[in-house]
C-alpha positions in Angstrom: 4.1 -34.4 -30.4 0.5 -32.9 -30.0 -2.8 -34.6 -29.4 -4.1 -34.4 -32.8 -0.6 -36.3 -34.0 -1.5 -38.7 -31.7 -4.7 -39.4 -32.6 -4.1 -39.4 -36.3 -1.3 -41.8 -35.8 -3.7 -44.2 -33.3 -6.3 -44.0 -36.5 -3.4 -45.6 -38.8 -2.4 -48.0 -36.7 -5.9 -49.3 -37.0 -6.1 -49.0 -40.7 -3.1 -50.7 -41.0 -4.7 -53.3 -38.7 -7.8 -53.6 -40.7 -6.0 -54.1 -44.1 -3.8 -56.9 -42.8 -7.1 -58.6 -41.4 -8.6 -58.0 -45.2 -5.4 -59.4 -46.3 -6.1 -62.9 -44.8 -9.8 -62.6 -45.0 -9.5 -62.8 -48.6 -6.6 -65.5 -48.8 -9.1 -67.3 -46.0 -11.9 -67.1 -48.8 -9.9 -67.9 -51.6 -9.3 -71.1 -49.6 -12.4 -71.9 -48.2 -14.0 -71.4 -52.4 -10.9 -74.0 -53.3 -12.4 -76.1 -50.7 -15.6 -76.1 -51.5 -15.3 -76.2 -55.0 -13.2 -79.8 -54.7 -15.2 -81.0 -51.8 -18.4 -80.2 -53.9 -17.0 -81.7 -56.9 -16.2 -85.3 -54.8 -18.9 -85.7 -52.9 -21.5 -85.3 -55.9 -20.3 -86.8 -58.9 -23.3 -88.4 -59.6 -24.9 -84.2 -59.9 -25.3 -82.4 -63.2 -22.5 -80.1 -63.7 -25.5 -77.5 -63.9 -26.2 -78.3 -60.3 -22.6 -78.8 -58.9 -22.7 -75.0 -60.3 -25.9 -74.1 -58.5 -24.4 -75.4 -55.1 -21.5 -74.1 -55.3 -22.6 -70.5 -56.3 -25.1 -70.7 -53.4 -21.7 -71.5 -51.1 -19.6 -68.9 -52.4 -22.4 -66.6 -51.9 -22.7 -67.4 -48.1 -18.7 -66.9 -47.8 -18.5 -63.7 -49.5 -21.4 -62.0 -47.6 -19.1 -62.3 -44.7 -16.5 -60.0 -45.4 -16.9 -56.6 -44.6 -15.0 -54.8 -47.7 -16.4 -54.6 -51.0 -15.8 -58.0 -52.8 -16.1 -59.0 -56.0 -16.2 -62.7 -57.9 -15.4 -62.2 -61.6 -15.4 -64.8 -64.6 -12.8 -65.7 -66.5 -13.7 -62.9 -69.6 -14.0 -60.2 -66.5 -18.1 -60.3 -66.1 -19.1 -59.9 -62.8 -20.3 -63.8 -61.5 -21.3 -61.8 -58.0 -20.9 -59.5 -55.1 -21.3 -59.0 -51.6 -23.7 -56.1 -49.8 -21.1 -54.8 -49.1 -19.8 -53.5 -52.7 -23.4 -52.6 -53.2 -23.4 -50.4 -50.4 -19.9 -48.8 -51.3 -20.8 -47.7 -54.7 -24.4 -47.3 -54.8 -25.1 -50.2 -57.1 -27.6 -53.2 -57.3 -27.2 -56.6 -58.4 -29.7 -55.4 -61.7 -26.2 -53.6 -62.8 -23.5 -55.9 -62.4 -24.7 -59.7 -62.2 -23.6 -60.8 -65.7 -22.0 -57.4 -67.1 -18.4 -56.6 -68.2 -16.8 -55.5 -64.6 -16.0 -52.2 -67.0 -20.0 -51.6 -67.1 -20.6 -51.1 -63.4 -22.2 -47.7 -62.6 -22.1 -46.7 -66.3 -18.4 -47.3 -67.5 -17.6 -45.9 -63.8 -14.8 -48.7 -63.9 -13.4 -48.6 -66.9 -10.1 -47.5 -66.1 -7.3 -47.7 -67.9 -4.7 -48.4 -65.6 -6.7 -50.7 -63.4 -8.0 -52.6 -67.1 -4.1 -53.0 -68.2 -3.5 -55.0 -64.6 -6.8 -56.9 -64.9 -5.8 -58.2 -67.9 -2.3 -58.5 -67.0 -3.1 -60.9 -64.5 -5.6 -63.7 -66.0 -2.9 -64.8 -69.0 0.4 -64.5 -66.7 -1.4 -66.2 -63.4 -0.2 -63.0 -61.3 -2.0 -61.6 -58.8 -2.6 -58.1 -58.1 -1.5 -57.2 -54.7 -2.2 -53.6 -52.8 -2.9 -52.1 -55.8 -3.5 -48.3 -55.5 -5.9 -46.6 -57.0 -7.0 -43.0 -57.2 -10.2 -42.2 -59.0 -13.4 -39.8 -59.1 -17.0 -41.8 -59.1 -19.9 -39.4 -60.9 -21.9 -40.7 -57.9 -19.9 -41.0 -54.7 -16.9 -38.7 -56.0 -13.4 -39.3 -55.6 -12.2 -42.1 -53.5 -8.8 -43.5 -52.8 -8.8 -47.2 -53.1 -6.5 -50.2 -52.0 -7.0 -53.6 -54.8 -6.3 -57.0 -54.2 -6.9 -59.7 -56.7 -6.6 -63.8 -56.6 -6.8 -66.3 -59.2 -9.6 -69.6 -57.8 -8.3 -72.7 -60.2 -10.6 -75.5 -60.6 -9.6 -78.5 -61.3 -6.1 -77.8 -62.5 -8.1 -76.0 -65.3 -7.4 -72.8 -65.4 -8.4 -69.7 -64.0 -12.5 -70.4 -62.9 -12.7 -67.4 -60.7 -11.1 -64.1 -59.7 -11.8 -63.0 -56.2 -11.4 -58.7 -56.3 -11.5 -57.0 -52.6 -12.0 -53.0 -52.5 -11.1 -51.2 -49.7 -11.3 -47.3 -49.5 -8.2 -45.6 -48.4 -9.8 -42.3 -48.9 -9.9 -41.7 -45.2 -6.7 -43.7 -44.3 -4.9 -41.0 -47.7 -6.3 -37.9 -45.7 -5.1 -39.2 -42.3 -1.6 -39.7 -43.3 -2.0 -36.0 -45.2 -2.6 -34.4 -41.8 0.1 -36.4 -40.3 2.5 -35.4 -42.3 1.3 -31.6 -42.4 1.2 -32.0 -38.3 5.0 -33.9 -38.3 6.3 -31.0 -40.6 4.9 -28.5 -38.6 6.0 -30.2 -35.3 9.8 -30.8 -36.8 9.9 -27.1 -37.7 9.0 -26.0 -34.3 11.3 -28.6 -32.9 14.2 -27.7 -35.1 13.4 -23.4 -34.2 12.3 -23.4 -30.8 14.3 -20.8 -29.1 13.6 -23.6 -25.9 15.9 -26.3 -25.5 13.3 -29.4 -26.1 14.0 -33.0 -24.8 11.8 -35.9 -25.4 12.5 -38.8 -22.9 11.3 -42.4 -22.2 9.0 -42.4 -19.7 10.1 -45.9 -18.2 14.1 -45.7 -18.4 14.6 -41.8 -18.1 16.2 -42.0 -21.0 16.9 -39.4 -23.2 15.1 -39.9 -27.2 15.7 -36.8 -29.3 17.1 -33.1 -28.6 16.8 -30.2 -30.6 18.9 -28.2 -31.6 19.0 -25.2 -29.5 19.3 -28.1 -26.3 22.3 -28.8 -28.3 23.9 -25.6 -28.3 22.7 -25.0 -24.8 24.3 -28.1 -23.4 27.6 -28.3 -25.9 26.5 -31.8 -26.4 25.9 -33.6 -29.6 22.9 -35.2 -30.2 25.0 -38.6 -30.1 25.9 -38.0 -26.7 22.7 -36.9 -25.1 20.7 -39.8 -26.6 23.1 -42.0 -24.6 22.4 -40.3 -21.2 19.3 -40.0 -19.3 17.5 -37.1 -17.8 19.0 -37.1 -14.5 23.0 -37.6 -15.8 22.1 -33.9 -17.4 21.3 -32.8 -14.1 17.6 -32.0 -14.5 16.3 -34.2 -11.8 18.7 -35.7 -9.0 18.8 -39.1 -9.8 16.8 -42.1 -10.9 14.6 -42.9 -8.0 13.7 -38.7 -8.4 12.6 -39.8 -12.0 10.6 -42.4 -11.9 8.9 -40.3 -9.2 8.3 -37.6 -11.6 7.4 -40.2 -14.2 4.9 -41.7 -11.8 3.2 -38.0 -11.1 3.1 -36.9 -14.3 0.6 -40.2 -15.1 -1.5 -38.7 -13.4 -1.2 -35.2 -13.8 0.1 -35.2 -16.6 2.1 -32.0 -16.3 4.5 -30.8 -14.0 6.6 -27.7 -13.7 10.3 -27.1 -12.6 11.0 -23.3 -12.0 15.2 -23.5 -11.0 17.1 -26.5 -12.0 20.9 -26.9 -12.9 21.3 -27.9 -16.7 24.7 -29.9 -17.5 26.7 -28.6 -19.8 30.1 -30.1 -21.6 32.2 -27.3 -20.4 31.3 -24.5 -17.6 29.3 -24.1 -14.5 25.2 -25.9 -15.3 23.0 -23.4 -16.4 19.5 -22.0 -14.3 17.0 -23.3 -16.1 13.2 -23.7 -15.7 11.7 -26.9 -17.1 7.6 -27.8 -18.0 6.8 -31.5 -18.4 4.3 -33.6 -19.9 3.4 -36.9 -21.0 1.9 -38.6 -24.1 1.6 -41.9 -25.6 3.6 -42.4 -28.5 2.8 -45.9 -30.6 2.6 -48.1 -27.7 5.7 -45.9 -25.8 5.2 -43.6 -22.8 7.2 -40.3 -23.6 7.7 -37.0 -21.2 8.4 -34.0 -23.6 10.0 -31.4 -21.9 10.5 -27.6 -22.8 13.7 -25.8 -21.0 14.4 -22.7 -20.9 17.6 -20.6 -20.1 16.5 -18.3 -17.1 20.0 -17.0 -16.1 19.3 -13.6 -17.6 15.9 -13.4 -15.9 17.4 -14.7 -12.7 20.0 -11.7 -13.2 17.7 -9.1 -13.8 15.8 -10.5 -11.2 18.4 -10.2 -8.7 19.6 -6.9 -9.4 15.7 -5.8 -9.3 15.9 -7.0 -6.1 19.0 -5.5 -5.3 17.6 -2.1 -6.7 14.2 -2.9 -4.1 16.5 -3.7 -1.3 18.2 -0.2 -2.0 14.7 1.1 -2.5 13.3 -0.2 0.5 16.5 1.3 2.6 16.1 4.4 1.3 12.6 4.3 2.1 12.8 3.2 5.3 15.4 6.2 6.1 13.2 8.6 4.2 10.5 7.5 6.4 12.5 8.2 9.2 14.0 11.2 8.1 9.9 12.0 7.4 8.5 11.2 10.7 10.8 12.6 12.6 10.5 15.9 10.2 6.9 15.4 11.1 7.7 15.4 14.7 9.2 18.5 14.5 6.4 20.2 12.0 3.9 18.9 14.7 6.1 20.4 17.8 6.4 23.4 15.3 2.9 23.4 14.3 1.5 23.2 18.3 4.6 25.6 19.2 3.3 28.5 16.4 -0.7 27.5 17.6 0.6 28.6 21.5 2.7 31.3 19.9 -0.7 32.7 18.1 -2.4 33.1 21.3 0.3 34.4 22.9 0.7 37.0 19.9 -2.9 38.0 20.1 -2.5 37.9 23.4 0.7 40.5 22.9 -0.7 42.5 19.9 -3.0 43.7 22.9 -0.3 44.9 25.0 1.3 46.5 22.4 -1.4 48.4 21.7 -1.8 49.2 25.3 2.4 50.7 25.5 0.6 53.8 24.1 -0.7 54.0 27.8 2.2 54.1 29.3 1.2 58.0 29.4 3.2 60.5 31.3 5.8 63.1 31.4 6.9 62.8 35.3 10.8 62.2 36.1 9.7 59.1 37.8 8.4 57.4 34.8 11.1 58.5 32.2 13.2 57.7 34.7 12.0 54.2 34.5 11.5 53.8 30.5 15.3 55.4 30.2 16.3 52.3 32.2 14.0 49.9 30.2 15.7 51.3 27.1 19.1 50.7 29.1 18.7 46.8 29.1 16.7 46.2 26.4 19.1 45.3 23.6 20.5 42.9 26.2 20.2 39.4 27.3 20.2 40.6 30.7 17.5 39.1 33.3 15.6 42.0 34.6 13.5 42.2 37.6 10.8 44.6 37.6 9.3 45.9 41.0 6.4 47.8 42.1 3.2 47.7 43.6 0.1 46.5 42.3 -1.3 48.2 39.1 1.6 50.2 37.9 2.1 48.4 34.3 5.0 46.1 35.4 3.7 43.9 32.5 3.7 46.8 30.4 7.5 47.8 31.0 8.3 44.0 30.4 6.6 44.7 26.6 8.7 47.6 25.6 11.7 46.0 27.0 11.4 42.9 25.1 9.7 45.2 21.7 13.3 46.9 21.9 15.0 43.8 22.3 16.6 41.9 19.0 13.8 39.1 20.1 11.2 41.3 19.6 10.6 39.2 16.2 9.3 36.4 18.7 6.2 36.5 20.3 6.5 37.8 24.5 5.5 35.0 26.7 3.7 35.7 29.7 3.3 34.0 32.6 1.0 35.1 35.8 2.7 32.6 38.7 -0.2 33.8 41.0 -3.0 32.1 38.5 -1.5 29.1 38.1 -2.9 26.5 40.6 0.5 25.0 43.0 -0.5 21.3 41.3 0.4 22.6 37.6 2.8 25.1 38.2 5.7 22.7 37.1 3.9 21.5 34.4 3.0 24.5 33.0 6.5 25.7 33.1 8.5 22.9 32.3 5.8 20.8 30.2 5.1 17.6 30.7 5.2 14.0 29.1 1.9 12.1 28.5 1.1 10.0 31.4 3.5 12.0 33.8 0.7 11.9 36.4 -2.7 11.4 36.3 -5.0 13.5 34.4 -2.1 14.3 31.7 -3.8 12.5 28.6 -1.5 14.6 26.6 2.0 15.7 26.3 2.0 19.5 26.8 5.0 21.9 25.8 5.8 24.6 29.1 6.2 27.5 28.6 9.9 27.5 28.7 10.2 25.5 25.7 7.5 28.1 23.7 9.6 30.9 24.8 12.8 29.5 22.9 14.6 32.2 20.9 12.2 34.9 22.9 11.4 36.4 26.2 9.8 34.5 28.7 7.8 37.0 31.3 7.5 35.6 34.7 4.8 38.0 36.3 3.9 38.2 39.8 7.3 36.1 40.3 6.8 36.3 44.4 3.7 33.8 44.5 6.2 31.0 43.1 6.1 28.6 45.5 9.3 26.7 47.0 9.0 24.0 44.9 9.0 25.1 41.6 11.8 28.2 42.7 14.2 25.7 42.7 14.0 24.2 39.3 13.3 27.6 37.9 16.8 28.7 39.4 18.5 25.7 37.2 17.1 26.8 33.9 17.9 30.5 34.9 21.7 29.7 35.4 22.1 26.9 32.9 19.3 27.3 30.4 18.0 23.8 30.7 15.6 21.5 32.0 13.4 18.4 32.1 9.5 18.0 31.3 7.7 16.5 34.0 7.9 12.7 33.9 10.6 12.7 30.9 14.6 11.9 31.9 15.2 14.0 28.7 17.3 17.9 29.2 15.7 20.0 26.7 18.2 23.2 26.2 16.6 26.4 25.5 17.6 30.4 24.9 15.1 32.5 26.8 15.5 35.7 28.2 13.9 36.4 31.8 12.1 39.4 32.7 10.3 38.9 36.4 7.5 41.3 37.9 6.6 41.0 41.4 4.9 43.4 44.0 6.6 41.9 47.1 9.5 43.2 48.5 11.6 40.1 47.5 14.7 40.9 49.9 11.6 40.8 53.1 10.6 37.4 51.4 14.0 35.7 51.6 14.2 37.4 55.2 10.9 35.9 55.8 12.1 32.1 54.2 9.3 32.6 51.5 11.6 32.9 48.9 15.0 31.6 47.9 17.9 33.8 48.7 20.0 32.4 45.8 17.5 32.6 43.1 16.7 36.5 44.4 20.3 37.3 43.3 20.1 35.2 39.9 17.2 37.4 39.2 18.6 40.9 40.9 20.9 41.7 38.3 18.9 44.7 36.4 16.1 45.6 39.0 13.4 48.4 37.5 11.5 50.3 40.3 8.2 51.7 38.8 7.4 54.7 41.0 3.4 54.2 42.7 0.9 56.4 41.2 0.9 58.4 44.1 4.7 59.6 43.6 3.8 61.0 40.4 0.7 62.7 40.5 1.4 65.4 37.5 0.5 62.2 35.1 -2.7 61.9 36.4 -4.4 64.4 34.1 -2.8 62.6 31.2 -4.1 59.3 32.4 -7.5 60.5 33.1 -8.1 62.4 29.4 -6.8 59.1 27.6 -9.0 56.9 29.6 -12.1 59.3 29.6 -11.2 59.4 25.4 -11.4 55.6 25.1 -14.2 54.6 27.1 -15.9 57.5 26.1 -15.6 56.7 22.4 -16.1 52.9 23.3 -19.4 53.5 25.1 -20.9 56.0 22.4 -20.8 59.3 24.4 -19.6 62.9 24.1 -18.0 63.3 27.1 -15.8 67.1 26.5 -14.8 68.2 29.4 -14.1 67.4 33.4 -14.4 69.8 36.1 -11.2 71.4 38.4 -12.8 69.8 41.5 -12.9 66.5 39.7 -9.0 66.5 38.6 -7.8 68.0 41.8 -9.7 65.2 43.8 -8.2 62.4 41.7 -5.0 64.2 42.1 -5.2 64.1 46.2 -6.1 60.4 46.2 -3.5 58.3 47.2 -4.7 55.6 44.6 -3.6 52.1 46.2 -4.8 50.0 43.6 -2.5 52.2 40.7 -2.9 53.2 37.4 -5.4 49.7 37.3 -7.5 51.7 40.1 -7.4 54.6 38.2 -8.8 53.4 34.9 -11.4 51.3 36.5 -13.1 54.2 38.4 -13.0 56.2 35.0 -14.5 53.5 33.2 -17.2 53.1 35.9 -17.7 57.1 35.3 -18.2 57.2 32.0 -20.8 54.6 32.3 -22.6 56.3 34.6 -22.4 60.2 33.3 -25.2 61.5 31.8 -23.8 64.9 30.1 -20.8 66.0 28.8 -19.2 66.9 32.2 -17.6 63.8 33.9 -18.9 63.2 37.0 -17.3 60.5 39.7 -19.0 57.5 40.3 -17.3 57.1 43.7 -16.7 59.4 46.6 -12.9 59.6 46.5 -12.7 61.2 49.5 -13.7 58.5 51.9 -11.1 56.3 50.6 -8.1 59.0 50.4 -8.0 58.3 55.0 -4.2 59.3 55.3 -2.0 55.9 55.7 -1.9 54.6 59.1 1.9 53.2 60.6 0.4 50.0 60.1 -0.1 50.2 56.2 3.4 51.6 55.7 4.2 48.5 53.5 3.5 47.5 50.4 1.6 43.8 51.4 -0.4 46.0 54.3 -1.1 48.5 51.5 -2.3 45.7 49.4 -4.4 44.5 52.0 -6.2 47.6 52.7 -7.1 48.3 49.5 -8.5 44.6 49.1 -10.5 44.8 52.5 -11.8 48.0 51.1 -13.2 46.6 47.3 -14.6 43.8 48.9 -16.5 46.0 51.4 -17.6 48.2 48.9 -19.2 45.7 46.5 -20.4 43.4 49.4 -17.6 40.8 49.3 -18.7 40.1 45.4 -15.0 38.8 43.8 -16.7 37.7 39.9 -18.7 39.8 37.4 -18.1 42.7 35.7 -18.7 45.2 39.0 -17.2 42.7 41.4 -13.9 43.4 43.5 -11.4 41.6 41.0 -12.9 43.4 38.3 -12.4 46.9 40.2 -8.8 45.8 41.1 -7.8 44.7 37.3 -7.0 40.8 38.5 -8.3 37.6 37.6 -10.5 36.4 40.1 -8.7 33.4 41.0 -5.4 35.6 41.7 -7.4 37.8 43.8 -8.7 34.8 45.8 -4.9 33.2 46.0 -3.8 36.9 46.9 -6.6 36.8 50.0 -5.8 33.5 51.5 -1.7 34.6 51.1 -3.2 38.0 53.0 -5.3 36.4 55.3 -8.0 38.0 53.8 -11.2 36.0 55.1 -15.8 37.5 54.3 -16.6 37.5 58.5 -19.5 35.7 59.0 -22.6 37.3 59.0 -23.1 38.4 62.6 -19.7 40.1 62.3 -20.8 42.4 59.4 -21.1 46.0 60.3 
């Protein structure tokens, strides 16, 4: 039941309360006028009856003007004796009107009604009384009102009828009340009897169960004889009665609780999931708990296969993440492989450009290319010899541009740059935190060559160290980064370049005898400048061409002297020598005629016995660069510069020649 039920019901109560109380109010006066009237009439029998009448009216006044509902006293014949404030209030009236008028008079013929006139008259003759008569009827000045009559008969003296006592109350408010309350009970039973809820109303003291509607019913398999002989708890709701009166004793105060999984009873079957939402009311003078239930065993099913379907969900996630980082690993390995590979390939594009140097028609050379072309569509390890200058990185390019990897990027590395401390990482790679300084995990150079050629140049400045690990991933194609337990397995085909004389190195104990045979299995000699002089002319031309055109100048011819003495020069340094000095030229000419910048002949001194090799050969030719710019190894004119090496190499190369500036005083 709702609030406004309750309160409409409360107000009936008390109307119902206040009509009893008029009730005997008015059987009280009736009385009390009885009593006076005799006790009046004994103790003055010596008064005029004209003043036994005055004192009595003057005590029936005094009792009337203390009820609180309209009252009047009529005479015999229906004229209005009297009536109390009250009445005058109600109707809007004063005395002026209705002492001594026809009761039909009052408020001009207001009361003359026809059915309360046939029971007013009714009454007098037959000694009845009129009791909770109703009365509906419209006033011209208070408009309608629904009234409640009560009449009595006062007797005096066993003669007759003397008085009638007629009490008024107004039901008007009580009539429109009870409307509502009906309306609202109408209302309420139609919801109760549809509710697609199951709806239980239950004593608040005892548990026990009142009504049920019908869809509780049908939910339960009960009958509504049954349930109203169980309580709350024997249907499973709540676990027993302590668990009741608990929930009894909470919802006084809260007056609302909520139940979101309990087991509903039924007749036949497993209970059914419900969900239940209580509260509390006052009902008359009983304490009820109304509860709503609903059936949640569909939601509970869809519920569990949602969750089901977000478990699945979730593991498919979680494996999709997986699959996703790791793809992202290998995007990111992939992503810092291709960044390497890019420099390497700019790197490369250079070189390629630069095969169309490898000028020259002597049997030496095409000697040389027709073995490149040999072993190029091959896996085969090749090692390429020569001395310093001659383009042993520059046979390593075509072989690998003719190789089926040619579609991969050629990866150089120059052993004699790399500092002893990171040759192995620079190799192998490393794992971050494999020593100190490595903030980053780096991938060698093995791993970038993958699929490609890897170009190990100046192969004899390897030290010990790092020639044994590099023997491993030559015969088994595998390794480990620096500071990870990890084999990585990779496809990369070796070409090494060295100047040394590699058999004298593993003589010497410089150099490991089996990784000289590992790499010995397709050695390339390039033939020294110096054993082919007839490609001299062709070198000089494409190098006087390129600078020329690189520097701005017309430079159309060069003189027999000039060719002939670049011809009779031994050239120590190579091809790298060569091009150097003809850059420096064409710097320095001034006309159209090449002129050398350096006097040839004071360096072409035949060979001594002692400079028969290729390191002492080396060494001369360093001791003579670093003379001839003052011992200057950076810049654009210094020695390393002249020699075509990085500056570092040519200071490793020095301290492995035992190359050392003399101190001043030793100068010459």
């Amino acid at each position: 039941m709702d609030p406004e039920n309750q309160t409409q019901e409360k107000k009936i109560h008390e109307l119902l309360k206040q009509m009893d109380g008029l009730r005997a109010r008015l059987d009280e006066t009736d009385r009390c006028l009885r009593d006076a009237n005799d006790a009046l009439g004994a103790g003055h029998e010596t008064d005029s009856r004209a003043e036994h009448q005055r004192k009595f009216e003057q005590y029936t006044a005094g009792i009337l003007e203390t009820i609180r509902e309209p009252l009047l006293v009529l005479t015999p014949d229906l004229q209005i004796d009297s009536a109390n404030r009250s009445f005058y209030e109600t109707f809007q009236v004063s005395a002026d009107e209705t002492d001594g008028r026809s009761f039909y008079e009052i408020g001009n013929q207001a009361w003359n009604i026809p059915e309360l006139r046939e029971v007013l008259e009714r009454i007098i003759p037959e000694g009845h009384t009129l009791h909770d008569f109703e009365l509906n009827h419209t006033f011209p000045n208070i408009g309608p009102m629904h009234m409640l009559l009560n009449a009595r008969r006062i007797n005096h003296n066993g003669r007759g009828t003397d008085r009638i006592l007629l009490a008024v109350e107004d039901m008007t408010k009580r009539k429109s009340i009870e409307e509502s309350l009906r309306t609202s009970e109408t209302r309420y039973r139609r919801l109760f009897e549809t509710a697609k809820d199951g709806i239980l109303i239950v004593n608040a003291d005892t548990g026990g169960i009142i009504d049920a509607n019908p869809f509780l019913l049908e939910l339960t398999g009960f009958s509504l004889k049954e349930l109203l002989r169980m309580t709350v708890w024997e249907i499973g709701l709540l676990e027993d009665a302590g668990a009741s009166r608990k929930t009894f004793a909470e919802l006084r105060t809260k007056k609302y609780a909520r139940y979101d999984d309990l087991p509903l009873a039924r007749r036949e079957g497993d209970p059914v999931a419900v969900e239940m939402v209580c509260s509390l009311y006052q009902a008359g003078r009983q304490e009820v708990v109304q509860c709503h239930i609903r059936d949640i065993r569909e939601r509970k099913s869809v519920e569990e296969g949602l969750q089901k379907t977000y478990n699945e969900l979730e593991q498919r996630v979680q494996e999709r993440t997986m699959e996703l980082q790791t793809a992202l690993a290998e995007i990111k390995a992939l992503k810092d492989r291709l960044e390497t590979e890019n420099i390497f390939f700019r790197k490369e594009m250079k070189r390629m450009h630069a095969f169309n140097y490898i000028l020259g028609q002597s049997d030496g050379l095409k000697y040389v290319l027709y073995r490149a072309e040999q072993v190029a569509p091959m896996d085969t390890t090749v090692l390429v010899l020569g001395e310093t200058g001659t383009g042993k990185e520059l046979i390593a390019a075509a072989i690998h541009n003719m190789s089926r990897r040619k579609d991969r990027p050629l990866i150089t590395v120059n052993c004699a740059a790399l500092p002893p401390n990171l040759i192995e990482s620079e190799l192998f790679g490393r794992e971050k935190g494999a020593f100190t300084g490595a903030d980053t995990r780096q991938i060698g150079r093995f791993e970038f060559a993958n699929g490609s050629t890897l170009c190990l140049d100046e192969l004899g400045e390897l030290p010990m160290e790092a020639q044994a690990k590099l023997l491993r991933v030559i015969q088994h194609q595998e390794f480990e980064r620096l500071g990870s337990p990890a084999t990585i397995k990779v496809d990369v085909r070796i070409i090494a370049t060295t100047n040394r004389n590699l058999e004298e190195e593993v003589r010497k104990g410089r150099f490991r005898q089996d990784l000289y045979y590992r790499l010995n299995v397709f050695p390339i000699t390039i033939p020294p400048l110096r054993q082919r002089k007839e490609d001299i002319p062709i070198l000089v031309h494409t190098f006087v061409e390129r600078y020329a055109k690189k520097l701005g100048k017309q430079i159309t011819s060069i003189k027999k002297e000039t060719m002939n003495a670049l011809q009779d020069y031994p050239w120590p340094g190579n091809v790298r020598e060569l091009e150097s000095i003809i850059e420096r030229s064409v710097i320095l000419c001034e006309g159209p005629v090449l002129q050398l910048a350096d006097k040839l002949e004071l360096l072409s001194s035949p060979l001594s016995s002692s400079a028969r090799t290729l390191e002492q050969m080396e060494r001369n030719q360093m001791l003579m660069i670093l003379q001839e710019t003052g011992w200057r190894i950076e810049g654009k004119d210094g020695a390393a510069a002249i020699l075509g090496l990085h500056p570092s190499t040519l200071r490793a190369r020095m301290q492995k020649l035992g190359i050392k500036r003399p101190s001043p005083g030793q100068e010459s």
